[in-house]
DSSP file (Angstrom, degrees, kcal/mol; ACC not computed):
  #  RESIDUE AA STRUCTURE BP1 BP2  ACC     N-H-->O    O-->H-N    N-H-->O    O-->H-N    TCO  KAPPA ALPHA  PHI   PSI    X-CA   Y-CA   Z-CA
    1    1 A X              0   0    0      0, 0.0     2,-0.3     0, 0.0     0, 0.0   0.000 360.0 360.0 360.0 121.1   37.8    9.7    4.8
    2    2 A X        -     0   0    0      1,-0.1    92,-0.1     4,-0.1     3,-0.0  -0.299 360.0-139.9 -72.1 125.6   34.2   11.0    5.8
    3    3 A X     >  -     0   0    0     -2,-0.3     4,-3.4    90,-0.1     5,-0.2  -0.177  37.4 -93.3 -72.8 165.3   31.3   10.5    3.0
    4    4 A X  H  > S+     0   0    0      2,-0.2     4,-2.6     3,-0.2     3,-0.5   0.980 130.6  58.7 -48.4 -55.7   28.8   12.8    2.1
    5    5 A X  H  > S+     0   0    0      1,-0.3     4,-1.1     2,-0.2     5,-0.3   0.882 105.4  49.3 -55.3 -70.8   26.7   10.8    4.8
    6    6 A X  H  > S+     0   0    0      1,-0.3     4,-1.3     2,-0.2     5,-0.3   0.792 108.1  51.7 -15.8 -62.7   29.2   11.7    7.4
    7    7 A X  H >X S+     0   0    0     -4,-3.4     4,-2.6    -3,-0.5     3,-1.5   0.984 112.6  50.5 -60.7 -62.1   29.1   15.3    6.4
    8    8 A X  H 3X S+     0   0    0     -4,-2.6     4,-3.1     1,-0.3    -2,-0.2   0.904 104.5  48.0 -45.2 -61.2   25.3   15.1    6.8
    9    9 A X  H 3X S+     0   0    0     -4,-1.1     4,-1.3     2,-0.2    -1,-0.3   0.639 108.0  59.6 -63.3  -8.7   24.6   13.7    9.9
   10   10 A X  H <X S+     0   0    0     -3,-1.5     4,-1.6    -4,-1.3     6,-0.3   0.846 112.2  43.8 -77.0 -49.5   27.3   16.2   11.5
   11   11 A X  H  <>S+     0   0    0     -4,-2.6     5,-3.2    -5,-0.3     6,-0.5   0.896 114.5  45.1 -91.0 -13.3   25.2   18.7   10.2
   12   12 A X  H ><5S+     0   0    0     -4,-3.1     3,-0.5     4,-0.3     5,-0.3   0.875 109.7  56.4 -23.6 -60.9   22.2   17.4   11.2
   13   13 A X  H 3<5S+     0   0    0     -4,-1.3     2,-0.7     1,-0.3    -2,-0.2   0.893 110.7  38.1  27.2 -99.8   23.6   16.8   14.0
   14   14 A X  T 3<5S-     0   0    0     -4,-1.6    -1,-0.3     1,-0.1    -2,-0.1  -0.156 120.4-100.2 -75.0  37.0   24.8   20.9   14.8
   15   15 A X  T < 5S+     0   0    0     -2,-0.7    -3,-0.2    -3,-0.5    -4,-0.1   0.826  95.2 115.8  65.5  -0.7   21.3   21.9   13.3
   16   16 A X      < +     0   0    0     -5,-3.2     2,-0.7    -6,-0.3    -4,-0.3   0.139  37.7  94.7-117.0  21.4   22.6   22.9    9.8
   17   17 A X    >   -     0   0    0     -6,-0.5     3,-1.0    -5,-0.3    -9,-0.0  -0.976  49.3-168.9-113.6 119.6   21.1   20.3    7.1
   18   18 A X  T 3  S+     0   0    0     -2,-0.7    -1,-0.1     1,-0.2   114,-0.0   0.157  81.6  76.1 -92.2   6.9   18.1   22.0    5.9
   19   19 A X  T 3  S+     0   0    0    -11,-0.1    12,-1.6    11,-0.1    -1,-0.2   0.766  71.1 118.2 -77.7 -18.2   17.4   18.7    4.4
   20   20 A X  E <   +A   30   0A   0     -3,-1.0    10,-0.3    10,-0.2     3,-0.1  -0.045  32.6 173.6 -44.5 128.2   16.3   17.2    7.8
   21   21 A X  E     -     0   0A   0      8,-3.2     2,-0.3     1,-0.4     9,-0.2   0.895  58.9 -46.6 -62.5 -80.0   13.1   16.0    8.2
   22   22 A X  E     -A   29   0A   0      7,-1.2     7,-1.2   128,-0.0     2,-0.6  -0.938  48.2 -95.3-134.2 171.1   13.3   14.4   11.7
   23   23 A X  E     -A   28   0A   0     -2,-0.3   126,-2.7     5,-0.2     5,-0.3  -0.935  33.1-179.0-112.5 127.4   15.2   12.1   14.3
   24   24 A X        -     0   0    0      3,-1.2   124,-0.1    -2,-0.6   126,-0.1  -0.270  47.3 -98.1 -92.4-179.3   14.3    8.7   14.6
   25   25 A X  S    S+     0   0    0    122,-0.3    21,-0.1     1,-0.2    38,-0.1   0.982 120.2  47.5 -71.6 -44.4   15.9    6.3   16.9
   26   26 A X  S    S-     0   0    0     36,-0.2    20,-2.9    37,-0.1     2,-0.2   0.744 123.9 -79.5 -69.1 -31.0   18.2    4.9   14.1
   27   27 A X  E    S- B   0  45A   0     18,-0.3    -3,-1.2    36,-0.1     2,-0.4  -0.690  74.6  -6.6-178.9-129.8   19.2    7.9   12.8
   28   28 A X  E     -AB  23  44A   0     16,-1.9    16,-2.2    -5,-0.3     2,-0.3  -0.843  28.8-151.9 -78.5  69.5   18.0   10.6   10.5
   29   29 A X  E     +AB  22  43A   0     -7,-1.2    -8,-3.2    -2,-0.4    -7,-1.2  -0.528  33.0 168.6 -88.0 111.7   14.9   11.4    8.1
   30   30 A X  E     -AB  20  42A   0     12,-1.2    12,-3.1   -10,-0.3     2,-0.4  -0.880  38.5-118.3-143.4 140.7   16.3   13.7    5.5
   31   31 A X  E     - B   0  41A   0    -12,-1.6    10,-0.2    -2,-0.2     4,-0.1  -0.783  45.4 -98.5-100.2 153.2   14.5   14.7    2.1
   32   32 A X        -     0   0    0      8,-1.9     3,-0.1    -2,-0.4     7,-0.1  -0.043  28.0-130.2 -66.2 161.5   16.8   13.4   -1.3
   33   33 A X  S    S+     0   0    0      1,-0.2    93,-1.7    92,-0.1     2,-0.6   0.677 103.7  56.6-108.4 -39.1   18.9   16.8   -2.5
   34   34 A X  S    S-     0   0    0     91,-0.2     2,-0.9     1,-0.1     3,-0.4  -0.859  77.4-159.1 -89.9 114.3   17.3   15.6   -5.7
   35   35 A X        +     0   0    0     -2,-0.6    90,-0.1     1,-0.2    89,-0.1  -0.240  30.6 153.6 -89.6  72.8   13.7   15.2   -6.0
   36   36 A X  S    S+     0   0    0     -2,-0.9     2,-0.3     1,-0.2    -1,-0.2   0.720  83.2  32.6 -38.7 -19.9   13.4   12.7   -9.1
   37   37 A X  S    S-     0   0    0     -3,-0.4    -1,-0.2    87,-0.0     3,-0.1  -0.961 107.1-104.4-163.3 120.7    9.8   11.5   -7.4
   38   38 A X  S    S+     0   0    0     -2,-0.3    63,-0.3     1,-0.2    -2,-0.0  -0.312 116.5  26.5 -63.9 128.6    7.9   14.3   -5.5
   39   39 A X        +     0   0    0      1,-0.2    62,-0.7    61,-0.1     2,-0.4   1.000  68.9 163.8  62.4  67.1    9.1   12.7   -1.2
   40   40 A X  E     + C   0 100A   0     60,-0.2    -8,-1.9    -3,-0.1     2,-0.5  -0.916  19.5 172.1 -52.3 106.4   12.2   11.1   -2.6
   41   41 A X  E     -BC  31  99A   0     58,-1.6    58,-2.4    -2,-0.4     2,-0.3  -0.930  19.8-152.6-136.6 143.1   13.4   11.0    1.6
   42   42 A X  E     -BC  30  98A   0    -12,-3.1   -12,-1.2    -2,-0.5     2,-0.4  -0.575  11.5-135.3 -94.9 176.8   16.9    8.9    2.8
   43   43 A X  E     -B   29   0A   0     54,-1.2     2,-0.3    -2,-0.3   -14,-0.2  -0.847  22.2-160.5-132.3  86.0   17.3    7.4    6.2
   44   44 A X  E     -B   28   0A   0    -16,-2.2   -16,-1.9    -2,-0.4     2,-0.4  -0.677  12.4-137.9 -83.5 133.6   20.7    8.3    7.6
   45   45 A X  E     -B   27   0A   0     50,-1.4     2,-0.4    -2,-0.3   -18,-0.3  -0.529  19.2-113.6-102.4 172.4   21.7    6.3   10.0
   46   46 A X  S    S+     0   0    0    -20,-2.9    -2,-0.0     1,-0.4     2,-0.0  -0.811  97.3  31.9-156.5 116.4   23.6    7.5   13.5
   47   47 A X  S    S-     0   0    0     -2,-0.4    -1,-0.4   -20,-0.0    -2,-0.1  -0.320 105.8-110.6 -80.5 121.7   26.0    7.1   14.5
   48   48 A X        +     0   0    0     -3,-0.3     2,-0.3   -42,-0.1    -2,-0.1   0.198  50.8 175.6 -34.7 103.6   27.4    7.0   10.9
   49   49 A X        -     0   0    0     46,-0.4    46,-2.3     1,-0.1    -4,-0.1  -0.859  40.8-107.7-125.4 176.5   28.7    2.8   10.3
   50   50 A X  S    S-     0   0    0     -2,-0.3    44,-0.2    44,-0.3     2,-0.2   0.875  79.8 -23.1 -71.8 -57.1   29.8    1.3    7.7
   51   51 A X  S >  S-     0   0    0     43,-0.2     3,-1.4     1,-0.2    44,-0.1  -0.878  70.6 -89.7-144.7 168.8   26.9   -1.2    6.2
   52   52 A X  G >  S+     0   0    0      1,-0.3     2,-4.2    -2,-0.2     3,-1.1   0.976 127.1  64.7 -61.8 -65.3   23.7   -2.9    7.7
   53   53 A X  G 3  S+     0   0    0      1,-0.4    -1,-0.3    -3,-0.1    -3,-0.1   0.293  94.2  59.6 -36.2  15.7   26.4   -5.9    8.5
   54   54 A X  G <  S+     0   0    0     -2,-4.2    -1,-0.4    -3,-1.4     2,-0.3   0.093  94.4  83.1-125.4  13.7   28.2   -3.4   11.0
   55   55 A X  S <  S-     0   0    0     -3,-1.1     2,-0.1    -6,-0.1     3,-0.0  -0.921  79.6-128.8-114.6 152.4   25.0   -3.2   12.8
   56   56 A X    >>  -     0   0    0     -2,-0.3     4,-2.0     1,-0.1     3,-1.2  -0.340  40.3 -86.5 -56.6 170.5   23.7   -6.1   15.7
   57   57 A X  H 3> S+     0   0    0      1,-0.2     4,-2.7     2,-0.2     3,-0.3   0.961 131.9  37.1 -12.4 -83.6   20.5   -7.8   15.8
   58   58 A X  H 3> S+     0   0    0      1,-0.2     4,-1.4     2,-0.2    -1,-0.2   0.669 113.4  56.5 -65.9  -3.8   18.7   -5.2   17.6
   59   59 A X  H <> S+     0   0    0     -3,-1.2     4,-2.0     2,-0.2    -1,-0.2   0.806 111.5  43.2 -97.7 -47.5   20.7   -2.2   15.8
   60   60 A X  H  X S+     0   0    0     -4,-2.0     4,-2.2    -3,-0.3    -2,-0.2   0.788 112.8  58.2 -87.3 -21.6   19.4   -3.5   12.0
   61   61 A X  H  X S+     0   0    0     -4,-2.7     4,-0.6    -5,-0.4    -2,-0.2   0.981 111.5  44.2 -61.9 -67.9   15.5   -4.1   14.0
   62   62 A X  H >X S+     0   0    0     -4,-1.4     3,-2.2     2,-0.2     4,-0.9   0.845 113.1  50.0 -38.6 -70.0   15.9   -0.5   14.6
   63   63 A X  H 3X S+     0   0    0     -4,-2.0     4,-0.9     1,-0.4    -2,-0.2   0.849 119.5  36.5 -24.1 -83.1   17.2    0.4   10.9
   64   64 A X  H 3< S+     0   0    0     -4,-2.2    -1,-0.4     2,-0.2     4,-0.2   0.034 106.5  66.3 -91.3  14.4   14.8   -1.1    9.4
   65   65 A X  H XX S+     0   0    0     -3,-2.2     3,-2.4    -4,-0.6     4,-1.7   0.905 113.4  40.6 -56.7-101.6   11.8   -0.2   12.1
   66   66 A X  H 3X S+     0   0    0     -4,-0.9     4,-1.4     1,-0.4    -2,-0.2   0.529 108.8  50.3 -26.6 -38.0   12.3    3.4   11.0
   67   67 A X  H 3X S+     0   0    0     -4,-0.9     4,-1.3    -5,-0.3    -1,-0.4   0.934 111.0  58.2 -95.2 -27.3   12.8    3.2    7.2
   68   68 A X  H <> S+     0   0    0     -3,-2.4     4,-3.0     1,-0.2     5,-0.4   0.981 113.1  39.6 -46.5 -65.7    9.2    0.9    7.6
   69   69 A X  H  X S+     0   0    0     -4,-1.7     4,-2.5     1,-0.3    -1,-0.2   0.840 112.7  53.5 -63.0 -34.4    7.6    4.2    9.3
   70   70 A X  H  X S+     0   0    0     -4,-1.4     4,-2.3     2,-0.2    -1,-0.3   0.988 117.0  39.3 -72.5 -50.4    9.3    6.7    6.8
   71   71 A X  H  X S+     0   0    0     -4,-1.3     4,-2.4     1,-0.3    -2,-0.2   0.851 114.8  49.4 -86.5 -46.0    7.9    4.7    3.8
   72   72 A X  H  X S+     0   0    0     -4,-3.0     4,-1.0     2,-0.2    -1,-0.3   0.948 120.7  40.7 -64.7 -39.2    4.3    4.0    5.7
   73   73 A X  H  X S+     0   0    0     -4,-2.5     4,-2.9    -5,-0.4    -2,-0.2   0.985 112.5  52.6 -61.4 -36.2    4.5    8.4    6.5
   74   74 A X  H  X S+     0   0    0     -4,-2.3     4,-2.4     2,-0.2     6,-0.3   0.907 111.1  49.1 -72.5 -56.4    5.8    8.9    2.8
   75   75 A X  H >X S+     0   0    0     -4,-2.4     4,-0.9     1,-0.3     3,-0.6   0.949 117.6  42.8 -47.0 -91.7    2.2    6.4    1.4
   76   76 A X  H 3< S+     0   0    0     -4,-1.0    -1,-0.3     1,-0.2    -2,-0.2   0.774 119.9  37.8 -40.6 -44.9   -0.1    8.5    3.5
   77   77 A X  H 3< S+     0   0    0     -4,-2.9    -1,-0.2    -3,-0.1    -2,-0.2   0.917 122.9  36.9 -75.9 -35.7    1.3   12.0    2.8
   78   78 A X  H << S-     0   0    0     -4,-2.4    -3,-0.2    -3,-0.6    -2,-0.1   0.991  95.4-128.9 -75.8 -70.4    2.3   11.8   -1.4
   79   79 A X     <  +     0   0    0     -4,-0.9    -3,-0.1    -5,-0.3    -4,-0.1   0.373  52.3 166.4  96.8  25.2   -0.7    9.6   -2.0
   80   80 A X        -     0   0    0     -5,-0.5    23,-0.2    -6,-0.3     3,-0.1  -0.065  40.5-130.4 -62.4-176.0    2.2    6.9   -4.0
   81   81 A X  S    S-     0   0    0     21,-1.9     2,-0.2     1,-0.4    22,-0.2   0.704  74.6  -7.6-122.3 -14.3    0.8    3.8   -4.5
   82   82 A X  S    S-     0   0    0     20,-0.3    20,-3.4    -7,-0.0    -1,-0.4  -0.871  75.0-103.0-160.6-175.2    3.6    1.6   -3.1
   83   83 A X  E     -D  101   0A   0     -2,-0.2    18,-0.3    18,-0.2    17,-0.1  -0.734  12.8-150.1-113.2  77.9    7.3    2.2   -1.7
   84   84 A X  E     -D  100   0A   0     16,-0.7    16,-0.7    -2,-0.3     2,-0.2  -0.091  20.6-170.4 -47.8 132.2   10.8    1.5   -3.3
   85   85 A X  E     +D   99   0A   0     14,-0.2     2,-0.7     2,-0.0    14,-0.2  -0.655   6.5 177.2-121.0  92.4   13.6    0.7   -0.6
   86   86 A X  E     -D   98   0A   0     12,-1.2    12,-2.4    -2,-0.2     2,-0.6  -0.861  20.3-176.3-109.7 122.8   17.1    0.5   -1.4
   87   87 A X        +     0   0    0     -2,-0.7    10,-0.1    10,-0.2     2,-0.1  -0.888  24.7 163.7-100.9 100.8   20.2   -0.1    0.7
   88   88 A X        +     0   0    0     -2,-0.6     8,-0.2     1,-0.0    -1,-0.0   0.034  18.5 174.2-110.6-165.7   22.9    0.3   -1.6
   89   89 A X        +     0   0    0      4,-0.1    -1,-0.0     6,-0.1     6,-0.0   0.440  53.0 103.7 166.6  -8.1   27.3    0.9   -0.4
   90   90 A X  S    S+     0   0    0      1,-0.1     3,-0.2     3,-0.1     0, 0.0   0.200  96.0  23.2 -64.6   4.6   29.2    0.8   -3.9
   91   91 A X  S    S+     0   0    0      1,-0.4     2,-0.5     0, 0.0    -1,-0.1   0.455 132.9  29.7-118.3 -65.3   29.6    4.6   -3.9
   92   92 A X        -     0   0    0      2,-0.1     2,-1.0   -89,-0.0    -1,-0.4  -0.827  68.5-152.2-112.0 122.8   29.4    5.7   -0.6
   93   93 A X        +     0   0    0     -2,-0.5     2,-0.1    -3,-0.2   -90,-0.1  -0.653  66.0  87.2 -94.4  78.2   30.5    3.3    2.3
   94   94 A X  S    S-     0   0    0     -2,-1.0     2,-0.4   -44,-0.2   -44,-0.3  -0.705  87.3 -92.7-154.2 131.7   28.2    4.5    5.2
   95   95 A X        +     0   0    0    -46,-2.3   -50,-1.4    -2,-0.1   -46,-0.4  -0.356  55.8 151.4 -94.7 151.7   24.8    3.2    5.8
   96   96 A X        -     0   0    0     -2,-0.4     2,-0.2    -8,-0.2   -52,-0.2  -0.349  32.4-141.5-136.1 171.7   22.0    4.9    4.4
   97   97 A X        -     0   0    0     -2,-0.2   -54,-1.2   -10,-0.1     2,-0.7  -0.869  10.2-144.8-148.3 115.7   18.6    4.0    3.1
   98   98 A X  E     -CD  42  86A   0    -12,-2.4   -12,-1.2   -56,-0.2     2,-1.0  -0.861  14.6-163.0 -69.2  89.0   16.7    5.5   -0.2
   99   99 A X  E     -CD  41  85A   0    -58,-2.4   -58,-1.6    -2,-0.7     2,-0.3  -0.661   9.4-175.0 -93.0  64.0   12.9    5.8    0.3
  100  100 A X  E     -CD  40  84A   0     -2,-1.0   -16,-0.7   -16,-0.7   -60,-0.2  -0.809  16.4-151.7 -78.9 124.9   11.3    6.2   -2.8
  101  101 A X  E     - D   0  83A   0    -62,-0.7     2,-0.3   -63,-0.3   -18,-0.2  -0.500  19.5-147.6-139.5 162.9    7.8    6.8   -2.9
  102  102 A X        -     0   0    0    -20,-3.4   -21,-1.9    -2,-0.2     2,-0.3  -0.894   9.9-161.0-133.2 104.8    6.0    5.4   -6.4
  103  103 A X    >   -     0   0    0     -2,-0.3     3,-1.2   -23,-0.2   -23,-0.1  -0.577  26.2-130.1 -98.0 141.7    3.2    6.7   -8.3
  104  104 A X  T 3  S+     0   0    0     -2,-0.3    -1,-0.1     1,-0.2   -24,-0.1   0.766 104.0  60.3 -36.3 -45.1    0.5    5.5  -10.9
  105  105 A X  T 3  S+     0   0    0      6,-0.0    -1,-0.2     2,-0.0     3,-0.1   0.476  72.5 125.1 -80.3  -5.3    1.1    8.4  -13.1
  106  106 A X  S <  S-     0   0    0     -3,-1.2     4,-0.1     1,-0.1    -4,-0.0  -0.306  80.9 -78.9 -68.1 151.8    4.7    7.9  -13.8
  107  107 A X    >>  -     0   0    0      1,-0.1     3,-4.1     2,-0.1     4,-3.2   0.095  48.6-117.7 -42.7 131.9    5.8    7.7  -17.6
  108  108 A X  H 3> S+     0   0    0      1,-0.3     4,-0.5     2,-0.2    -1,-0.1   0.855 111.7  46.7 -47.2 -45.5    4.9    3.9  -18.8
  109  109 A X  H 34 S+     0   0    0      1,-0.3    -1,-0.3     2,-0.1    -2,-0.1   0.190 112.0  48.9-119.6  18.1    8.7    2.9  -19.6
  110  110 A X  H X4 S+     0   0    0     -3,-4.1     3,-3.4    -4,-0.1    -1,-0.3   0.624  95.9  82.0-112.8 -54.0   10.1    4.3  -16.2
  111  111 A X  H 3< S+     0   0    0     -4,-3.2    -2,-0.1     1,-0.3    -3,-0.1   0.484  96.9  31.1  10.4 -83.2    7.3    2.4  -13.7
  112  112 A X  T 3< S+     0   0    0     -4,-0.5    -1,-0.3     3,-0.0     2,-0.3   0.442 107.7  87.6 -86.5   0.5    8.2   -0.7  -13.2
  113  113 A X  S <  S-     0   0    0     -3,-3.4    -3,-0.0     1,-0.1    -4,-0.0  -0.626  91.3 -81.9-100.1 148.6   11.9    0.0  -13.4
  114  114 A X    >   -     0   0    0     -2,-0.3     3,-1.5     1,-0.2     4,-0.2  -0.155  44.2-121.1 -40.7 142.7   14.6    1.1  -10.7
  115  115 A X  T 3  S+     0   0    0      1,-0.2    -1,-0.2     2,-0.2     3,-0.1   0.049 104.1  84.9 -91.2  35.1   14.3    5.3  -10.3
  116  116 A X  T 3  S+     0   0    0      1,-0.1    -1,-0.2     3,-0.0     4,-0.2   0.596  75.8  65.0 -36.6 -36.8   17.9    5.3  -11.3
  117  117 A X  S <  S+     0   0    0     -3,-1.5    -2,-0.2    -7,-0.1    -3,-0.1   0.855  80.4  87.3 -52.0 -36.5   16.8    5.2  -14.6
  118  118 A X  S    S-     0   0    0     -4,-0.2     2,-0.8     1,-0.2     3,-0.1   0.209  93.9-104.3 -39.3 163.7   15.0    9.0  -14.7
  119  119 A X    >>  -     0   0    0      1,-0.2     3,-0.9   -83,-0.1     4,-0.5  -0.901  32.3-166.2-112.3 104.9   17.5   11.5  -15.6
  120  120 A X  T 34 S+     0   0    0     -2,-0.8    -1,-0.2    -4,-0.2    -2,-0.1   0.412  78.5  76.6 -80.7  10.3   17.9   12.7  -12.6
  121  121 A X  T 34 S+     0   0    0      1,-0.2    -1,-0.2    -3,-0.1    -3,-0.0   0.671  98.8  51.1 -68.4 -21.5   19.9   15.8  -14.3
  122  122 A X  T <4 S+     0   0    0     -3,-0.9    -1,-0.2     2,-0.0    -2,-0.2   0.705  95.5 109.1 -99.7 -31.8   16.2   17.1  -15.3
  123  123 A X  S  < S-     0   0    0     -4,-0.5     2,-0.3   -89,-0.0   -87,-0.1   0.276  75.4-110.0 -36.3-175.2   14.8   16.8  -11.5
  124  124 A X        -     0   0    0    -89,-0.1     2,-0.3     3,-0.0   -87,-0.0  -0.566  35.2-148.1-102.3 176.8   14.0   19.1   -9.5
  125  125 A X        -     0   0    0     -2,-0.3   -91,-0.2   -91,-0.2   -92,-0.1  -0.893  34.2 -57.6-139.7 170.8   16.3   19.7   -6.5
  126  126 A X        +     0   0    0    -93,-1.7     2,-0.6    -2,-0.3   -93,-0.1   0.006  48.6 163.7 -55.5 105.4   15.9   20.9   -3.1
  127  127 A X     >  -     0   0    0      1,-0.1     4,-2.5     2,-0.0     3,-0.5  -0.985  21.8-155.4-119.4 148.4   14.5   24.2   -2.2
  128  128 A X  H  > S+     0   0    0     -2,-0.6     4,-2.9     1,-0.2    -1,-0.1   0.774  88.7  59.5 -44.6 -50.8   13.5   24.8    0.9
  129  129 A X  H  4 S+     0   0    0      2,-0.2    -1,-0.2     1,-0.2     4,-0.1   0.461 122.0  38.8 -94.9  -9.7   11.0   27.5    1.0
  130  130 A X  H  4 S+     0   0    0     -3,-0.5     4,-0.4     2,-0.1     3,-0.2   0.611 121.9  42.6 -88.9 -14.7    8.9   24.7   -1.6
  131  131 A X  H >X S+     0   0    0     -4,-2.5     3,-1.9     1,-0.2     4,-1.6   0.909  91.8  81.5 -77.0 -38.0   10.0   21.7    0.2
  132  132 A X  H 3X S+     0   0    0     -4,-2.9     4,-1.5     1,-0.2    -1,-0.2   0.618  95.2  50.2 -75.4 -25.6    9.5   22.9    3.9
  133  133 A X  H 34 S+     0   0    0     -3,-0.2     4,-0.4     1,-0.2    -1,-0.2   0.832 111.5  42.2 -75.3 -40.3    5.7   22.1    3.6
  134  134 A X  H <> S+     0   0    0     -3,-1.9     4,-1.4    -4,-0.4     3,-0.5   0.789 113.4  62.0 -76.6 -29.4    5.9   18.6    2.3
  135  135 A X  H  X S+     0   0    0     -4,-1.6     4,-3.3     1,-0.2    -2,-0.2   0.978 101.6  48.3 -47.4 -68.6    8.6   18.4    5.0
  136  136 A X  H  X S+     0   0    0     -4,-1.5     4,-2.0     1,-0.3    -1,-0.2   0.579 109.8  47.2 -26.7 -41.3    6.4   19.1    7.6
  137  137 A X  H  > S+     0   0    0     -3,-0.5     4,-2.4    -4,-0.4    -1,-0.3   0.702 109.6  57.3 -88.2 -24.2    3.6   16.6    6.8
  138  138 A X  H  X S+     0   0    0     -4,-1.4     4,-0.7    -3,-0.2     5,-0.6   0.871 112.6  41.7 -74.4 -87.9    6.5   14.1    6.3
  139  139 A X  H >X S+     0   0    0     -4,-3.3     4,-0.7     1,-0.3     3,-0.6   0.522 111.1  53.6 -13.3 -67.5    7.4   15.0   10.1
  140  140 A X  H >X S+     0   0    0     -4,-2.0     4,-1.9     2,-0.2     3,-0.7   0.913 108.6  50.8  -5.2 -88.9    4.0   15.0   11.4
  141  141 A X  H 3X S+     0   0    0     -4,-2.4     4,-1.2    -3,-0.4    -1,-0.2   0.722 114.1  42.9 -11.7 -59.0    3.3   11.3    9.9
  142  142 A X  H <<>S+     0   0    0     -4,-0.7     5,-3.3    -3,-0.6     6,-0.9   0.617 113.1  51.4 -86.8 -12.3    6.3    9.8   11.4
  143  143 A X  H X<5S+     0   0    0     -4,-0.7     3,-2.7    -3,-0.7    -1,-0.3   0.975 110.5  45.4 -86.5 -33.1    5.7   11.5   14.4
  144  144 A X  H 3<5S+     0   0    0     -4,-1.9    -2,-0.2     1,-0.4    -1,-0.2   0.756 115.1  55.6 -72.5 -37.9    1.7   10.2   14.8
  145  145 A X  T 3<5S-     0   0    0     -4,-1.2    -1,-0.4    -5,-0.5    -2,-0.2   0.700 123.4-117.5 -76.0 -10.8    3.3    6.9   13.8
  146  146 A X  T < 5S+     0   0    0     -3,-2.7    -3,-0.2    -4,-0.1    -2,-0.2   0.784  84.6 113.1  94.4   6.6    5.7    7.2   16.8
  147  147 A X      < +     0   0    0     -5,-3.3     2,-0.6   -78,-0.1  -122,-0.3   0.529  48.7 101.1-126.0 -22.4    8.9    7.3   14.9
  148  148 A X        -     0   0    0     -6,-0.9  -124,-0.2    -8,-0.2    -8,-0.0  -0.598  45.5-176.9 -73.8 125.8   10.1   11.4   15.8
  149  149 A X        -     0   0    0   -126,-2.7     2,-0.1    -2,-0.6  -125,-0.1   0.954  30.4 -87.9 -85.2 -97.1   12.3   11.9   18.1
  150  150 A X    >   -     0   0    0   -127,-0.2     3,-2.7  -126,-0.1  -128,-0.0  -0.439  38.1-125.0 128.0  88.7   14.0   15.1   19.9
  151  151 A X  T 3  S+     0   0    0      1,-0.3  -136,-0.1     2,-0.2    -2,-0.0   0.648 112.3  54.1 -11.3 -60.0   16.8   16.2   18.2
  152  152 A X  T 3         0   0    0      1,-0.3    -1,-0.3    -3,-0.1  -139,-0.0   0.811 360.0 360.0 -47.6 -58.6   18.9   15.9   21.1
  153  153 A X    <         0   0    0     -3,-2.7    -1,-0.3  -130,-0.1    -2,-0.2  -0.090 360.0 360.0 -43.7 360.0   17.7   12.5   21.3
């Protein structure tokens, strides 16, 4: 049965995820449908497998190449102060990467704790016509870093 991730990277894919950021070799740089933490961005990877353990040697170098550079673009563009990474699979079985980006200013009793805790009901979520700017800069980064690709690509 195809997961949300499935459904994303086909529309990635055909052009049609207005979350996309870029394409990296591994996959897919896509900004969170929720922003709980202003450049919330996932790493889908593609072709869509199960878990990192479905990946070889050189397949998980790649993986984790890429969510390095999304997190280094995400530092330089937000101004966060460090990076949250989590590769999770208890919901969704396809692997994915969460890219959180982590700030000084956040509320004392959320900080140091997982951003599951936030209520993410209270975020913001994705619009476009305010995301498409941060998008951009995101793009930009990874690309100066070496890490955008060609759709097609």
């Amino acid at each position: 049965m195809p997961t949300l991730v499935h459904r994303r990277v086909e529309q990635a894919r055909k052009g049609e995820n207005p979350t996309v950021i870029c394409r990296v070799q591994s996959g897919w740089v896509v900004l969170g449908d929720v922003q709980v933490l202003p450049g919330y961005a996932l790493l889908l990877h593609d072709p869509v497998v199960e878990s990192l353990n479905s990946l070889n040697d050189a397949g998980r170098q790649v993986f984790f190449r890429d969510m390095g550079l999304l997190g280094d673009a995400l530092l330089e563009v937000t101004g966060a102060e460090r990076i949250n990474y989590e590769i999770l699979g208890s919901a969704v079985s396809a692997l994915h990467a969460h890219v959180f980006p982590r700030y000084p200013d956040e509320p004392v009793g959320l900080r140091e704790r997982p951003v599951w805790f936030y209520d993410w009901e209270q975020a913001r979520h994705f619009a476009p016509e305010r995301d498409c700017a941060l998008m951009q800069r995101i793009a930009s980064a990874i690309g100066q870093l070496g890490g955008c690709r060609d759709a097609e690509g």
